[in-house]
Structures are given as structure tokens and as C-alpha cells.
C-alpha positions as CSV (number, residue, x, y, z in Angstrom):
1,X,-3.7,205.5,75.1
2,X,-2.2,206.9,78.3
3,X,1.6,206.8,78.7
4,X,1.8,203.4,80.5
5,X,0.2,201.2,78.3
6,X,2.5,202.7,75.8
7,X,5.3,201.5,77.7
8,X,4.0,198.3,78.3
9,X,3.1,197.6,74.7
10,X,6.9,198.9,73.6
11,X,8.1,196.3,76.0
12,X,6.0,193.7,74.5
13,X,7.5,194.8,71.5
14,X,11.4,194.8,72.1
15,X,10.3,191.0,73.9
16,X,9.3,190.0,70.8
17,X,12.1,191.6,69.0
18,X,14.1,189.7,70.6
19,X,12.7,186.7,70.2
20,X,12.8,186.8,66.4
21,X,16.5,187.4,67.0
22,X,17.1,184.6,68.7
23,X,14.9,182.7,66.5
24,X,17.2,184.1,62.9
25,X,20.6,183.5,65.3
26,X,19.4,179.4,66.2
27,X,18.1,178.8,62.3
28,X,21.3,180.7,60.6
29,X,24.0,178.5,63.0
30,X,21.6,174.9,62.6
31,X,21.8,175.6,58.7
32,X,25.8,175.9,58.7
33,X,26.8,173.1,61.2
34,X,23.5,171.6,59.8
35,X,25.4,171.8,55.7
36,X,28.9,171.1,57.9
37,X,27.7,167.7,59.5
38,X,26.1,166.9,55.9
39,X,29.6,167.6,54.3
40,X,31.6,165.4,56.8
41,X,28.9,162.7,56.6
42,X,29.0,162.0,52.7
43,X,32.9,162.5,53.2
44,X,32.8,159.6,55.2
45,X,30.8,157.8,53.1
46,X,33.3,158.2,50.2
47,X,36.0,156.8,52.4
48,X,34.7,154.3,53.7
49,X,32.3,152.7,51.7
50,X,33.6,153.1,48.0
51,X,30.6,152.8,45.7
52,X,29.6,150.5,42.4
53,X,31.0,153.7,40.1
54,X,34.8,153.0,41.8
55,X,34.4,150.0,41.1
56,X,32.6,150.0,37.9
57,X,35.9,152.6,36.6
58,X,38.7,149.9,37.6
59,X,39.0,152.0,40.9
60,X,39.5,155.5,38.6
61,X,38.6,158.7,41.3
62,X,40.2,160.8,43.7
63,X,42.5,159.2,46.1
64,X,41.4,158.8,49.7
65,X,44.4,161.0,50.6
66,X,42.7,164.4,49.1
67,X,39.8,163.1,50.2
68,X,40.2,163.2,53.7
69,X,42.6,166.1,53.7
70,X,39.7,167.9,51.9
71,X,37.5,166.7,55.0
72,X,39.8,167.9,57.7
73,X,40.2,171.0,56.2
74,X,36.4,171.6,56.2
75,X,36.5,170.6,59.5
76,X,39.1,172.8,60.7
77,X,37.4,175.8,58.9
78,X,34.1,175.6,60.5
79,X,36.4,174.9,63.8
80,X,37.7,178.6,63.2
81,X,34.7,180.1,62.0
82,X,32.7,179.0,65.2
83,X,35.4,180.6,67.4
84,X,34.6,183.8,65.7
């Protein structure tokens, strides 16, 4: 191989490189808000929409309060994480 299609083919390769960095960065920040939205979601769903084992228990469980200061702190966290 002569010196230019070395160059060409080491382009290729930081192109590529780069891609597949691109690729891990997308995947890694889908998985956390991906687990955060997931969290907030079944949060919700505890708040709002009390199940048959609440009720089942004579309304025995954690109250709503710690609840949702559990989901605003979650929230807050992945708020100051993304700003990092």
C-alpha cells in the first residue's frame, strides 16, 4: 500500500471510531433517563392509583408523602446529573 490509501483507510477508521462513540454516548444516556422515566412512571402509579395490596392491608404502606418526596428527589438528582 502506498502512503495515500493508508491515509484514507486511517480516516475511514477514526470515521468509524467515532461513530461507535457516538453510538456507546446515545445507548449509555437512553439507558439512564430510559431507568429515570421508568422510576417516575411506577412512582406515579403508586400515588395515584393505590393497588388491591393497600387495600387488601387496611391501607398499611408508605405514606404518599415519602413517596413523592422520594420521587422529586430522584427527579432532582438526574436534573443535576444531566447538567454535568
Amino acid at each position: 500500500m502506498n502512503s495515500k490509501e493508508e491515509n484514507v483507510n486511517f480516516k475511514e477508521w477514526e470515521v468509524a471510531r467515532n461513530v461507535l462513540k457516538e453510538f456507546d454516548d446515545r445507548i449509555h444516556d437512553l439507558r439512564k433517563y430510559g431507568f429515570s422515566f421508568l422510576t417516575a412512571l411506577l412512582a406515579a402509579e403508586a400515588l395515584l392509583i393505590p393497588g388491591p395490596i393497600a387495600e387488601a392491608a387496611g391501607k398499611a404502606g408508605i405514606p404518599d408523602l415519602i413517596k413523592l418526596a422520594v420521587l422529586f428527589g430522584h427527579s432532582f438528582a438526574d436534573l443535576c446529573a444531566a447538567t454535568d
